[in-house]
C-alpha positions in Angstrom: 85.8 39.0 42.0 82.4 39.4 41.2 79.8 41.4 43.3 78.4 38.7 45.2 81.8 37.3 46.3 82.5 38.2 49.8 85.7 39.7 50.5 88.6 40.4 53.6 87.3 43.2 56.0 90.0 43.1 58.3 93.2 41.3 60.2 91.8 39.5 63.3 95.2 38.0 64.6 98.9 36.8 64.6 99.1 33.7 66.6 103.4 33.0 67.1 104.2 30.0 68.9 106.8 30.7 72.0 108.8 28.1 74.3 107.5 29.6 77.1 105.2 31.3 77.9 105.4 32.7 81.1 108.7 34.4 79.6 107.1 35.5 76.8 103.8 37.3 78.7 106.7 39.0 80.7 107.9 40.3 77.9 104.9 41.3 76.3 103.7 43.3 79.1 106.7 44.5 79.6 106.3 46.8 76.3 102.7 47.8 77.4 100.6 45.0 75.5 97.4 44.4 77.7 96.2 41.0 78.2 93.1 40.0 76.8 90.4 39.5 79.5 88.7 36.4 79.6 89.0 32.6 79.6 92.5 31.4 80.9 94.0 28.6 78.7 97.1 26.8 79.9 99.9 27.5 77.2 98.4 30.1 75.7 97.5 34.0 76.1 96.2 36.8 74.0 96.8 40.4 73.7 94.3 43.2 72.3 95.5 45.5 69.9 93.7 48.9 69.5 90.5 50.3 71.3 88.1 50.6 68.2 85.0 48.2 67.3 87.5 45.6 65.9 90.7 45.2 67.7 92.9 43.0 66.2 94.9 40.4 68.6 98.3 39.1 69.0 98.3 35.4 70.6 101.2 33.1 72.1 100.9 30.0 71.7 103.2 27.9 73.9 104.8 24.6 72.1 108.0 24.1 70.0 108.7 27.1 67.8 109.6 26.0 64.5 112.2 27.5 62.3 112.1 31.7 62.7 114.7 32.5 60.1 113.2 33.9 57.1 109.3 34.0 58.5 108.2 37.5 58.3 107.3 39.8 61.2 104.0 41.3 62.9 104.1 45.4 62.2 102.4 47.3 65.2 101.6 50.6 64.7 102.3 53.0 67.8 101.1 56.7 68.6 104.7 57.7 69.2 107.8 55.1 67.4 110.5 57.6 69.7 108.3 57.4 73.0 107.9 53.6 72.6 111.4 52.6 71.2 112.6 54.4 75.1 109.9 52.3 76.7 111.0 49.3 74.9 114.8 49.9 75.8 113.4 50.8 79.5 111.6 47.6 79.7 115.1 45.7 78.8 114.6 44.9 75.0 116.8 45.4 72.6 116.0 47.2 69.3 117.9 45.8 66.1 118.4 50.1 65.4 116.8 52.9 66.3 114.3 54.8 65.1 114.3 55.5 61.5 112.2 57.1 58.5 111.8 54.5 56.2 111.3 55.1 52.3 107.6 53.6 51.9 106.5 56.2 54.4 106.5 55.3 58.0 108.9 56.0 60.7 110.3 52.4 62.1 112.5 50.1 64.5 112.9 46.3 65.6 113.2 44.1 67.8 113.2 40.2 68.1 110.8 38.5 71.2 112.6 35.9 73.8 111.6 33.4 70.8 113.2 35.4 67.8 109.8 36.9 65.7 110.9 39.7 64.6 108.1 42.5 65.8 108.3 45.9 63.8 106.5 49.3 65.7 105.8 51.4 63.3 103.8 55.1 62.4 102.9 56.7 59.1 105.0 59.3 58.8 103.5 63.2 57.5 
């Protein structure tokens, strides 16, 4: 890439499409996402990720998911994987496995939405 070439600053969002999305804001805020204020679209709601000068978003998009198997997953990084895995068990979800200390350096668990994405919480460990 050559000087003049622009180049990727940042991740603005994940958009996931869900069944339904009443269910799926539910569960959402239900793990301590906060809506994104603004504009209200039938089908469809957004979700601000981090306070700084570029939050990034996660957006639900309701229609017919397509196949999930095999996709990938949106990583979240948390201020505490322990404090949020009890406040994800709290809010009714269930984790794939607990809390663990991964080998690439970050301390992990999973869970799958009403839909099936997989959603990872993550923290750098050290």
């Amino acid at each position: 890439m050559d000087e003049a070439s622009a180049r990727i600053e940042t991740l603005s969002a994940v958009t996931l499409t869900v069944s339904a999305i009443g269910r799926s804001v539910r569960f959402y805020e239900s793990l301590g996402f906060r809506q994104r204020p603004g504009h209200v679209v039938p089908g469809f709601a957004s979700f601000v990720l981090g306070d700084g000068a570029a939050p990034a978003y996660l957006n639900l998009l309701e229609g017919e998911p397509g196949p999930v198997e095999g996709w990938g997953r949106v990583i979240v990084y948390v201020s505490d994987v322990d404090a949020f895995y009890r406040q994800a068990l709290a809010a009714g979800a269930v984790p794939e496995f607990a809390p663990r200390d991964a080998p690439w350096g970050e301390r992990y668990f999973h869970l799958r939405d009403p839909d099936g994405h997989e959603l990872s919480f993550a923290k750098p460990l050290g």
